[in-house]
Rosetta silent file (secondary structure, phi, psi, omega in degrees, C-alpha in Angstrom):
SEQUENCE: XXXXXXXXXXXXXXXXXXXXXXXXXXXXXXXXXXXXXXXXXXXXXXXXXXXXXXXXXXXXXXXXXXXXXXXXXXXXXXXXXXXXXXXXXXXXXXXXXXXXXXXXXXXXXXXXXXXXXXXXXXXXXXXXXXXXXXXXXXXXXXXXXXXXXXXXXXXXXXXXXXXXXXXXXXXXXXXXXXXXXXXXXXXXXXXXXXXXXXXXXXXXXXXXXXXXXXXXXXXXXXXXXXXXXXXXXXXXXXXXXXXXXXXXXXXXXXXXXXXXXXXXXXXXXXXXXXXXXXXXXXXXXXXXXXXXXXXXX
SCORE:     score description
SCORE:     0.000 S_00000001
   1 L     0.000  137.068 -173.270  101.426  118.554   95.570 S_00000001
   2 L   -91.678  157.173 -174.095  103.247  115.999   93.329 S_00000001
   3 L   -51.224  153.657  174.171  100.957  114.390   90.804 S_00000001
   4 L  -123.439  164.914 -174.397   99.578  110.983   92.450 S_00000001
   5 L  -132.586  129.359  171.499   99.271  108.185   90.065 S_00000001
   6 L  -115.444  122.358  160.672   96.233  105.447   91.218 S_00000001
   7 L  -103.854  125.935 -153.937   96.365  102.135   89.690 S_00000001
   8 L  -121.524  116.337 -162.075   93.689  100.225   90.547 S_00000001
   9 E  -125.883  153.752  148.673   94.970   96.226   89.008 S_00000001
  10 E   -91.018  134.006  177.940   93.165   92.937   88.933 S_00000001
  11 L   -69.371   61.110  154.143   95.815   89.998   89.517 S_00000001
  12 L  -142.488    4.271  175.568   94.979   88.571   86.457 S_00000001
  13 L  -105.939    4.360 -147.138   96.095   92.526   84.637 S_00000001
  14 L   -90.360   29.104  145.603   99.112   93.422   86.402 S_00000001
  15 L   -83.681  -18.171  170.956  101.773   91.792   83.064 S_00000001
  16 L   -80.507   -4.810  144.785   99.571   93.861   81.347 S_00000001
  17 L  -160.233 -114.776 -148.083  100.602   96.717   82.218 S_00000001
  18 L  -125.717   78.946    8.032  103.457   99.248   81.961 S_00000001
  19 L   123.620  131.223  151.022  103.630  100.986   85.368 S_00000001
  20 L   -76.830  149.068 -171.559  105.154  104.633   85.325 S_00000001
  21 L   -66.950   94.497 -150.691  108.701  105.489   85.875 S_00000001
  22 L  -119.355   96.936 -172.932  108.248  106.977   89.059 S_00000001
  23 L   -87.815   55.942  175.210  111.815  107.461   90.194 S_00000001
  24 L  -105.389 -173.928  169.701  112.024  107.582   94.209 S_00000001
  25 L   -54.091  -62.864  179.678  113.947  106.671   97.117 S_00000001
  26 E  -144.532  145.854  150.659  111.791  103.861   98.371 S_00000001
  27 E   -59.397  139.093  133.985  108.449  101.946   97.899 S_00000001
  28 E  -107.208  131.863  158.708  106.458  101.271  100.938 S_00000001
  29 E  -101.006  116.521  173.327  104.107   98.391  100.796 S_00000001
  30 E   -87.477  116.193  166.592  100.880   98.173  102.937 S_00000001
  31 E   -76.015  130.023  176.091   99.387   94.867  103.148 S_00000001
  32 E  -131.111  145.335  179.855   95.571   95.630  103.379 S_00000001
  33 L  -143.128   67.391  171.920   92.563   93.624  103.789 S_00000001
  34 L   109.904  -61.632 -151.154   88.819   96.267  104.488 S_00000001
  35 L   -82.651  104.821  167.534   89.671   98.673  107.617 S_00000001
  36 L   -96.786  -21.226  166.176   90.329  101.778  105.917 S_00000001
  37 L   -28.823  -42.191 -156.062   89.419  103.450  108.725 S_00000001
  38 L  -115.103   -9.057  176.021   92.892  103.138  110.246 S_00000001
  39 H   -84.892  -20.958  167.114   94.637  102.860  106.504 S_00000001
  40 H   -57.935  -37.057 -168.076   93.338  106.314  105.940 S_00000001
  41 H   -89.078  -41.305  154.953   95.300  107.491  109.513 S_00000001
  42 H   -26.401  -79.316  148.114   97.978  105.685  107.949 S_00000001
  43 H   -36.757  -54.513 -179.157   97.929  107.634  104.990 S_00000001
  44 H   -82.698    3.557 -172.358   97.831  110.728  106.341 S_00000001
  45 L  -115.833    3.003  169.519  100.465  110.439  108.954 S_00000001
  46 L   -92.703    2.886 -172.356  103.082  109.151  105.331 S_00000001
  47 L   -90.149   -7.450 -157.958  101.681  112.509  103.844 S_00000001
  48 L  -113.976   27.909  175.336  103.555  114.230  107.343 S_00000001
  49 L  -128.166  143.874 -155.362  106.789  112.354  106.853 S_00000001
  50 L   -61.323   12.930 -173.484  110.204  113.893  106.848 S_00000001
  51 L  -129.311  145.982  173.946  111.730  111.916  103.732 S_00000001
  52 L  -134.018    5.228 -121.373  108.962  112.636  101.322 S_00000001
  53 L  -129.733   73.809 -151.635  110.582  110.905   98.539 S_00000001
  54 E   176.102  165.667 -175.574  108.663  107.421   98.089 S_00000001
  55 E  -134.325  164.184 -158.427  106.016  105.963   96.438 S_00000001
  56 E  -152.651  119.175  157.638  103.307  103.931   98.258 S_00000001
  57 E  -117.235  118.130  143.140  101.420  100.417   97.050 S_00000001
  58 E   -41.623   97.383 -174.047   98.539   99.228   98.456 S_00000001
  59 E   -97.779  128.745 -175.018   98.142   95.099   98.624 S_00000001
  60 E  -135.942  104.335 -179.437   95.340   94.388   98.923 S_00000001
  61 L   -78.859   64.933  179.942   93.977   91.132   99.346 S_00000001
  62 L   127.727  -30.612 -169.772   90.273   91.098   98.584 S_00000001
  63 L   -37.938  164.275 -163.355   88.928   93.918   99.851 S_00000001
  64 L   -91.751 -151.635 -167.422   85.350   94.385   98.992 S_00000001
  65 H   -81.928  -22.432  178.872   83.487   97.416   97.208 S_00000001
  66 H   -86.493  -61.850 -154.789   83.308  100.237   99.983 S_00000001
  67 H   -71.625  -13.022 -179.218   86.658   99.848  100.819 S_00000001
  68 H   -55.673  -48.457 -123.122   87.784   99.427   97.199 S_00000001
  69 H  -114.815  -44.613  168.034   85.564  102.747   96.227 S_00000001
  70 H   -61.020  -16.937 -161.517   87.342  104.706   99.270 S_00000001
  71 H   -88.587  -34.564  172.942   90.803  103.945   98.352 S_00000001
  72 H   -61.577  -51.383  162.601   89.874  105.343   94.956 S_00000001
  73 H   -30.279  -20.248  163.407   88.890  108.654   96.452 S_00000001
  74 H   -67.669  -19.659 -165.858   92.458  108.769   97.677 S_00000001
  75 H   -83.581   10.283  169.766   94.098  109.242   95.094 S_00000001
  76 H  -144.021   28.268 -164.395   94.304  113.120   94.741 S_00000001
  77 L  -118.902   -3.802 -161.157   94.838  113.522   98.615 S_00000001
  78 L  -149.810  168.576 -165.179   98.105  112.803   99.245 S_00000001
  79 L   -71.549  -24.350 -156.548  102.037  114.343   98.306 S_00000001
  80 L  -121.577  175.260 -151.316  103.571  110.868   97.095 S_00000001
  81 E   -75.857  166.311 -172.821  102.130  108.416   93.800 S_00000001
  82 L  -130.033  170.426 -168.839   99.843  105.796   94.951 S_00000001
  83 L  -173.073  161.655 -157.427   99.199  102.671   93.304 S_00000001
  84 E  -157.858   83.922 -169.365   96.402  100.308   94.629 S_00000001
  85 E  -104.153  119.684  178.924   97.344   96.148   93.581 S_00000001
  86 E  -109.995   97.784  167.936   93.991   94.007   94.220 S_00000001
  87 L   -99.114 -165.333  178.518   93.317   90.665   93.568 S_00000001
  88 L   -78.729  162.302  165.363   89.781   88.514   94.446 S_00000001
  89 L   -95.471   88.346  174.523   89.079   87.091   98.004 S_00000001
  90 L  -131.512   24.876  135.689   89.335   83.921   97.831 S_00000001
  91 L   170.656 -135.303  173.589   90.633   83.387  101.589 S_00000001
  92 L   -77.426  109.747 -173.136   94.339   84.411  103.010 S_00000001
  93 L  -150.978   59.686 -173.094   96.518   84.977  100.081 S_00000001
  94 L   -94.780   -5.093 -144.603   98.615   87.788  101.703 S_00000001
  95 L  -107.142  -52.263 -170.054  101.792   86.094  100.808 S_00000001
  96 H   -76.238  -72.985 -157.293  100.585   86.399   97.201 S_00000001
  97 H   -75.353   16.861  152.189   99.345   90.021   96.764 S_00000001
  98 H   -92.248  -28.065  174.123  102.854   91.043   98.450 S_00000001
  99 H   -68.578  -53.208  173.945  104.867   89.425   95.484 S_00000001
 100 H   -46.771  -38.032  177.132  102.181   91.177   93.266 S_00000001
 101 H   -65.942  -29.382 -166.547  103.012   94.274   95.170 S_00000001
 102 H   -82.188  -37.543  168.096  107.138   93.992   94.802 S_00000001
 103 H   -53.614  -28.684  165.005  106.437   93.586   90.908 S_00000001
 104 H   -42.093  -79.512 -154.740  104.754   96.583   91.220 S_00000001
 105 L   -30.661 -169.116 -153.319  107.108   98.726   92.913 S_00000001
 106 L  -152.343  -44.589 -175.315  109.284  101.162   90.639 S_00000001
 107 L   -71.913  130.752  168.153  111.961  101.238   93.612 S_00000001
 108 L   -72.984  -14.629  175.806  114.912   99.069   94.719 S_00000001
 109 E  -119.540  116.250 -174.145  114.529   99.369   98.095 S_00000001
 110 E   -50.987  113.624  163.351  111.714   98.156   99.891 S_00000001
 111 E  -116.835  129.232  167.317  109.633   99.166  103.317 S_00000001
 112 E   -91.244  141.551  151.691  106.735   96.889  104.498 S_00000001
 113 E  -124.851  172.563  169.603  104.058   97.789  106.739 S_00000001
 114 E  -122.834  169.934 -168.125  100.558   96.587  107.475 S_00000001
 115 L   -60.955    3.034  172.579   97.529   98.716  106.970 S_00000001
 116 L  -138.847   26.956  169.620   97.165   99.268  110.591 S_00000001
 117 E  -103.322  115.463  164.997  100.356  100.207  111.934 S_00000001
 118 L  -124.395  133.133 -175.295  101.398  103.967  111.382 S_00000001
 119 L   -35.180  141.878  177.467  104.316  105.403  111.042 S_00000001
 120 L   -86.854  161.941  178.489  106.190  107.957  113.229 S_00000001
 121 L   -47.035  -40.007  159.148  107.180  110.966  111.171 S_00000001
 122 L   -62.544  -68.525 -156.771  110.594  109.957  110.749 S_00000001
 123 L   -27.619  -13.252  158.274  110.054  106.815  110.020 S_00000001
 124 H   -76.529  -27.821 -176.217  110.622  106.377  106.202 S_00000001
 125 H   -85.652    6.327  164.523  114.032  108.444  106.922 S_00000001
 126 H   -89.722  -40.856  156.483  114.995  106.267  109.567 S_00000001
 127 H   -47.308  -35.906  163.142  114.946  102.874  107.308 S_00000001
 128 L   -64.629  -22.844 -177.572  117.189  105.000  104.667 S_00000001
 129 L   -85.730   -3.248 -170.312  119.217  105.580  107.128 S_00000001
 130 L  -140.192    9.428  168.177  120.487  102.138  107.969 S_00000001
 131 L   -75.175  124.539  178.073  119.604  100.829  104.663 S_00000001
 132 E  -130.828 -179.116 -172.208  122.376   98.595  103.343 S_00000001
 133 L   -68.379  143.482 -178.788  123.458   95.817  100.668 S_00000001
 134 L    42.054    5.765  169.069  122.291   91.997  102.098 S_00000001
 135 E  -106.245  115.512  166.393  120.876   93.610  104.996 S_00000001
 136 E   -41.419   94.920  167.761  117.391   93.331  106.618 S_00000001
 137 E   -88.659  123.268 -146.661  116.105   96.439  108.743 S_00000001
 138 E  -118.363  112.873 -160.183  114.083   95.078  111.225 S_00000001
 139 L  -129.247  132.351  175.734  111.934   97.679  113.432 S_00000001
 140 L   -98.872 -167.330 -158.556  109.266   97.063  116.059 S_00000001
 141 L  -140.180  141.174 -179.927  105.768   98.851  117.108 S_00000001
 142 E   -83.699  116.035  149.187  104.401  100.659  120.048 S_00000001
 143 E   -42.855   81.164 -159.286  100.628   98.615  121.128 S_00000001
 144 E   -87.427  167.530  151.931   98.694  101.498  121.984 S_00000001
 145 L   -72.246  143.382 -159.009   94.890  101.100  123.764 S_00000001
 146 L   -95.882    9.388  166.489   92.277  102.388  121.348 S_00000001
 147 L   -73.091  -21.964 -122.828   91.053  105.033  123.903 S_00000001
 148 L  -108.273  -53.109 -154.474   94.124  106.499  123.077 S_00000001
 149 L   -17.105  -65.819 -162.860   92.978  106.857  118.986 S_00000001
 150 H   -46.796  -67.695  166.981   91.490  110.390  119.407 S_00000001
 151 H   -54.109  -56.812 -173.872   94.755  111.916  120.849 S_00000001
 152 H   -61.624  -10.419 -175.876   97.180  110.031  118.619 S_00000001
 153 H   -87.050  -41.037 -156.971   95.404  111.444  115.584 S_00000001
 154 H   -78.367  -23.837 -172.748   95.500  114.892  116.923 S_00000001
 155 H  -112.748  -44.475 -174.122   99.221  114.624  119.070 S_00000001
 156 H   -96.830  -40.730 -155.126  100.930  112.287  117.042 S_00000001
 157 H  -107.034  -12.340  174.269  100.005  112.185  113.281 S_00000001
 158 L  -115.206  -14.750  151.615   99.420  115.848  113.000 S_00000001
 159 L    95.284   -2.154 -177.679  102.467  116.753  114.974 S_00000001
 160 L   -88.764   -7.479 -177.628  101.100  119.037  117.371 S_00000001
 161 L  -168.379   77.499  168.883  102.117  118.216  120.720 S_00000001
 162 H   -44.404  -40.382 -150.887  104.335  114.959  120.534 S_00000001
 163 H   -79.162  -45.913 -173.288  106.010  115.240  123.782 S_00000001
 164 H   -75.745  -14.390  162.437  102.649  115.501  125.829 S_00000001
 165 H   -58.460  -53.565 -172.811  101.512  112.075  123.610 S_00000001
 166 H  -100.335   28.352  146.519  104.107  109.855  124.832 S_00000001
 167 H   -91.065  -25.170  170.699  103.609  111.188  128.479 S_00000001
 168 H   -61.209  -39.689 -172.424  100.054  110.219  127.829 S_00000001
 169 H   -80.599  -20.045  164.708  101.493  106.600  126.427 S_00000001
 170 H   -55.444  -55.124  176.758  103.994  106.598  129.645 S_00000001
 171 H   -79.214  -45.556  159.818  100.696  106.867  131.717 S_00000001
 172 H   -47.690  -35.172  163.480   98.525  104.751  129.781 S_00000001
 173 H   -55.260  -10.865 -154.543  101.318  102.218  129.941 S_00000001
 174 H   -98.852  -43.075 -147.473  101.427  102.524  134.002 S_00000001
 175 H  -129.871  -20.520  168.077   97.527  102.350  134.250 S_00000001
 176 L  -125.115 -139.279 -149.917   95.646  101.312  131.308 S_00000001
 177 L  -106.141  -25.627 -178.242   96.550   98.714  128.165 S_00000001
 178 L   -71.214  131.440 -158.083   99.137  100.134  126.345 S_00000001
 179 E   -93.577  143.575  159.135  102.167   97.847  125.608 S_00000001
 180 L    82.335   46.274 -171.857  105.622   98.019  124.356 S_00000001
 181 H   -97.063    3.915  167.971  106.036  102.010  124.957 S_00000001
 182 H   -80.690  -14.003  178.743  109.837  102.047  125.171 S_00000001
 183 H   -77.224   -4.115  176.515  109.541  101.115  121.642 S_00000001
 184 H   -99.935   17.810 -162.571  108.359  104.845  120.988 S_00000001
 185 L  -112.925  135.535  179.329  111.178  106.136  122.203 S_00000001
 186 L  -140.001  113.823 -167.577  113.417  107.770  119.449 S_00000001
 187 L  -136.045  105.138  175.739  116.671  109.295  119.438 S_00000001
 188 L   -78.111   72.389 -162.319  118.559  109.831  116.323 S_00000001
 189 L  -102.356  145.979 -161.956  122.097  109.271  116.969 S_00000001
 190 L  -108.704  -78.435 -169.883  123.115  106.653  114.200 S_00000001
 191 H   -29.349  -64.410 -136.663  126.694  105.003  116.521 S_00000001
 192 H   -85.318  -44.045  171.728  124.473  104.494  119.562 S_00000001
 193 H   -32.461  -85.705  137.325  121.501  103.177  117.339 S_00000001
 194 H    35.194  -77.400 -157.443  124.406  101.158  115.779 S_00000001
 195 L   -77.108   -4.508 -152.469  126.139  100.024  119.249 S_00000001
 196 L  -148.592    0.817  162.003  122.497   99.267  121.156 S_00000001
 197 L   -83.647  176.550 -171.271  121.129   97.387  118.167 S_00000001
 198 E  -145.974  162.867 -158.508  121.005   93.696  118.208 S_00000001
 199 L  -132.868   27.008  161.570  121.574   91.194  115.034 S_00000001
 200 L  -134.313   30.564 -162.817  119.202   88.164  116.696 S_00000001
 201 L  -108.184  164.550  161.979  115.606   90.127  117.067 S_00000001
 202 L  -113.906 -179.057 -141.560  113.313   88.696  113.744 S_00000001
 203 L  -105.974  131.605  176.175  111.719   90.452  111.193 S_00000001
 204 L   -89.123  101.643  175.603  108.165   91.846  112.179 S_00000001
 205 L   -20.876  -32.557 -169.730  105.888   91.722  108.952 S_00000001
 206 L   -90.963    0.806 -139.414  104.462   95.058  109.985 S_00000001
 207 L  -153.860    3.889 -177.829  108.013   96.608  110.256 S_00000001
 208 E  -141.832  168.972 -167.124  111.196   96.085  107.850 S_00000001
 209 E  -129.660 -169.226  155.412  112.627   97.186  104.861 S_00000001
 210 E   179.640  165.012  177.289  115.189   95.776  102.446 S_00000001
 211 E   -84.490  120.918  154.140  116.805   96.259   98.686 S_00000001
 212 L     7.610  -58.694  178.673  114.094   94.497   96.173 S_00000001
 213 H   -32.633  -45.442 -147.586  117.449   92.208   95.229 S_00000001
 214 H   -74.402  -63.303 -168.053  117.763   90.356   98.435 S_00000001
 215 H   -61.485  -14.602  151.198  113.949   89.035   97.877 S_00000001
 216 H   -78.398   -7.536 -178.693  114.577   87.800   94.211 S_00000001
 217 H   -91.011  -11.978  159.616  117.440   85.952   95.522 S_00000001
 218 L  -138.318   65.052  177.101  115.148   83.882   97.329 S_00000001
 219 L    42.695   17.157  166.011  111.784   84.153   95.526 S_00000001
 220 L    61.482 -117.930 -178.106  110.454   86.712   97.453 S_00000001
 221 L   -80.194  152.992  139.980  106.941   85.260   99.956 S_00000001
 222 L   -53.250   88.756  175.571  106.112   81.613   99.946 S_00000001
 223 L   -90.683   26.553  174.997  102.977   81.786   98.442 S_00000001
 224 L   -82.933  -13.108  165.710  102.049   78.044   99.525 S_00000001
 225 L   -75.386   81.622  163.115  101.171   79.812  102.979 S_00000001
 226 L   -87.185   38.643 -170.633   97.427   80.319  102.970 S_00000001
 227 L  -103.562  137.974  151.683   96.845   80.331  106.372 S_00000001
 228 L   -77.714  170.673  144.788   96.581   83.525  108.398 S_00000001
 229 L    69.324   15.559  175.580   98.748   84.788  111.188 S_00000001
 230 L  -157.020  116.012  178.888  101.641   81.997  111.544 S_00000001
 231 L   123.551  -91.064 -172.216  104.894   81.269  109.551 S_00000001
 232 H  -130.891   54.681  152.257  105.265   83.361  107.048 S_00000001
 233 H   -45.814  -81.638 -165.256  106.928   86.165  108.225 S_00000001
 234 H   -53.989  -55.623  172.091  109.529   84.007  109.835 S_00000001
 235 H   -35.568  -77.103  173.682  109.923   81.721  106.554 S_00000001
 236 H   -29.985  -45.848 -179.631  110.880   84.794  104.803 S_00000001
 237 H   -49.025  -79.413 -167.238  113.062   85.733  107.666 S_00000001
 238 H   -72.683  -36.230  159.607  115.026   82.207  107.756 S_00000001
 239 H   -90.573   12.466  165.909  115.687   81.988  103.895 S_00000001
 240 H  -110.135   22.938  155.063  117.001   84.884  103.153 S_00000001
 241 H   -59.708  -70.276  162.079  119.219   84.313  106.365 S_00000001
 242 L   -16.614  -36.742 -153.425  120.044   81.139  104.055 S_00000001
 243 L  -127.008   20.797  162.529  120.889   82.722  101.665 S_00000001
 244 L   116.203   -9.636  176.115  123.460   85.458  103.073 S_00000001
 245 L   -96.660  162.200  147.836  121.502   88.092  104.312 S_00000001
 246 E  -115.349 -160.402 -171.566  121.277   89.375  108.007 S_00000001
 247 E  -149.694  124.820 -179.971  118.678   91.481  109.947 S_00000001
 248 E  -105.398  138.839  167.044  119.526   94.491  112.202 S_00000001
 249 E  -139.520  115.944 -146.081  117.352   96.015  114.348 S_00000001
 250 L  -104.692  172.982  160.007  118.959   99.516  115.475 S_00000001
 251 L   -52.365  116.373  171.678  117.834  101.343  118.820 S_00000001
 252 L    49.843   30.859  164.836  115.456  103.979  119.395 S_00000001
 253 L  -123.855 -179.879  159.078  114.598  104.043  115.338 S_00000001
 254 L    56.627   26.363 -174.876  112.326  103.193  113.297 S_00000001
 255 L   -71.364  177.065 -149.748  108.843  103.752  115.296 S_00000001
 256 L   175.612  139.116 -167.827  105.884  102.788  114.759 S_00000001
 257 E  -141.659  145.710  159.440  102.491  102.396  116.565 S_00000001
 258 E  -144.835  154.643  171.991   99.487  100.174  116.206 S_00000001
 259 E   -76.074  130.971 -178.463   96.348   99.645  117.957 S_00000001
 260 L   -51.966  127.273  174.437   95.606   96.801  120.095 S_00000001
 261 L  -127.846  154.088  158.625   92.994   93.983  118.547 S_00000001
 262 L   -26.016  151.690  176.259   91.246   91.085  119.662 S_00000001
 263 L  -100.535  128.766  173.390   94.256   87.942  119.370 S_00000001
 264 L   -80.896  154.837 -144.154   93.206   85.898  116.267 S_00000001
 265 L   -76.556  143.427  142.602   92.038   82.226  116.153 S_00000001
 266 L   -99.887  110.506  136.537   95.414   80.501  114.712 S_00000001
 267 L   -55.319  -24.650 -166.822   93.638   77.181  113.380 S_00000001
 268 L   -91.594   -0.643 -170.008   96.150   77.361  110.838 S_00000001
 269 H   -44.994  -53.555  168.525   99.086   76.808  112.792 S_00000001
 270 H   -44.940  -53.034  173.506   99.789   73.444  112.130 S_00000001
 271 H   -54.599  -51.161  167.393   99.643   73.539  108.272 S_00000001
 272 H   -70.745   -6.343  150.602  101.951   76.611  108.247 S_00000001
 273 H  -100.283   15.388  169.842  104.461   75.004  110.395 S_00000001
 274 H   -76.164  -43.490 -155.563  104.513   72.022  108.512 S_00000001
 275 H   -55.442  -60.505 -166.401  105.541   73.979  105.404 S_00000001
 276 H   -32.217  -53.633 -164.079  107.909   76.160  107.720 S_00000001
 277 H   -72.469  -33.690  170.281  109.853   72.914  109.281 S_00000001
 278 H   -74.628  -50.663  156.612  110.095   71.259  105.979 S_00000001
 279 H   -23.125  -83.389  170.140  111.877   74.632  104.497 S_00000001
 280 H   -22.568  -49.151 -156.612  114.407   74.093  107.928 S_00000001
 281 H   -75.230  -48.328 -164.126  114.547   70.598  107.336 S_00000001
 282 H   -67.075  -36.948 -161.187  115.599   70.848  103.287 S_00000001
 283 L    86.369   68.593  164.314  117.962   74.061  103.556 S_00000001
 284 L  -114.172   88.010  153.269  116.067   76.157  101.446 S_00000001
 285 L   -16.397  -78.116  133.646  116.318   79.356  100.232 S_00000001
 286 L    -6.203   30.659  174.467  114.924   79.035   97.543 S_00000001
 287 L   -58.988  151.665 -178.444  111.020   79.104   97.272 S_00000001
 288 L  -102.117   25.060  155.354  109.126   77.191   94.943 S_00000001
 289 L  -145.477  116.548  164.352  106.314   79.385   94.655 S_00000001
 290 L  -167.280 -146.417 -165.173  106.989   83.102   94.701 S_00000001
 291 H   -35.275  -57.944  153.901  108.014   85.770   92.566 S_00000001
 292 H   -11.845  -87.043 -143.202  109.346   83.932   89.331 S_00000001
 293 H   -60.362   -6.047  170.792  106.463   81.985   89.181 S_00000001
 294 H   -86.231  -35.443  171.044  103.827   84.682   89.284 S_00000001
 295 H   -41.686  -59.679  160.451  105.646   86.831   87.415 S_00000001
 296 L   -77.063   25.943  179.123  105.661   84.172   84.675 S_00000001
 297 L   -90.819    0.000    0.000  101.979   82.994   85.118 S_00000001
């Protein structure tokens, strides 16, 4: 087991301090906010994946004292370094503890997830595989039904009997809740990934990667979006479109599965599509709160 290194930072520590030179392939960033339950199943299904070569930060916006106190126990559990970036709760500031997260990172090229999506085994070596210069890799997620949980730890994340899992999500899709199951379908042929991908899907927050660059060239999240659940994903999306990049999203790569929740109140919509439509309106790239300025806070 390679050494794991847990950093456990208060936003008001991380210029202070000097992060080790942890020399991998890629960062993946988890946005997290309490349910460790399913960031532990997380964890353990990036400890089974076939690129092993990564480093993993936790953002974590707020969480309180249990889940805080579990994530430290992690930290001598798993193959690849860990790092654990925290700030206070003082609402939805997920925008924010992701810039705090890319300052983190050690790596140039970036994969995001959220703490309750987990990865198919392949899945860090399928984002390497189609990572390129100005380009967005853009990947989507199988919705499974939470009946399904017990099997998927045991079939999917421990590898022992894949095939009979997604004939289970092929019948749960026929007959119970789970959604989107063609998205679990994975066949790694790079051309026909290539030839069967499309260059108009948007970027799912829970789902893409990119090189570190492309997000300083347009200030990486808008962190005037304190709202939950609307905006800004897609804001990110449409300025660094602005500003020269595109977004691919190849075929039969890059799964991923999360469990179905309750749909959350958007209240906030309205505020966060003012901000959005005023970006659209101006031509911006460019935000005027993001990385820079925290960096320099």
């Amino acid at each position: 087991m390679r050494n794991t290194i847990h950093i456990f930072v208060p936003a008001h520590c991380l210029r202070k301090i000097k992060y080790p030179a942890v020399m991998t392939k890629t960062s993946i960033i988890i946005s997290f906010y309490n349910d460790f339950s399913t960031l532990g199943v997380v964890l353990e299904a990036l400890d089974k994946q076939s690129e092993p070569d990564f480093e993993v930060i936790i953002a974590d916006d707020g969480s309180g004292k249990t889940a805080v106190s579990q994530i430290q126990l992690e930290k001598t559990r798993h193959s690849f370094p860990l790092l654990h970036v925290w700030q206070e709760d003082k609402g939805f500031r997920k925008t924010r503890i992701l810039n705090k997260a890319i300052l983190a990172s050690s790596s140039e090229y970036l994969i995001f997830i959220d703490g309750d999506c987990i990865p198919h085994r392949h899945f860090v070596k399928d984002h390497l595989c189609f990572q390129a210069p100005n380009t967005i890799i853009a990947g989507r997620r199988v919705n499974l039904c939470k009946t399904l949980k017990p099997r998927f730890l045991k079939e999917q994340v421990k590898g022992r009997a894949p095939f009979v899992f997604f004939l289970r999500l092929l019948w749960d899709s026929l007959i119970g809740k789970t959604r989107d199951v063609e998205k679990g379908i994975r066949i790694p042929m790079k051309p026909l990934n290539i030839k069967l991908g499309k260059f108009n899907r948007g970027i799912l927050g829970a789902n893409f990667s990119l090189y570190k660059k492309a997000l300083w060239d347009v200030n990486g999240f808008d962190m005037r979006y304190e709202k939950p659940f609307v905006g800004e994903d897609t804001d990110l999306e449409y300025r660094l479109r602005l500003s020269g990049k595109k977004v691919f999203s190849p075929r039969f790569r890059v799964v991923q599965y999360h469990f179905i929740h309750e749909r959350q109140d958007r209240v906030s919509e309205t505020e966060n599509l003012e901000i959005l439509r005023s970006t659209k309106e101006k031509q911006e790239s460019f935000t005027p709160l993001g990385l820079r300025e925290l960096a320099n806070s």
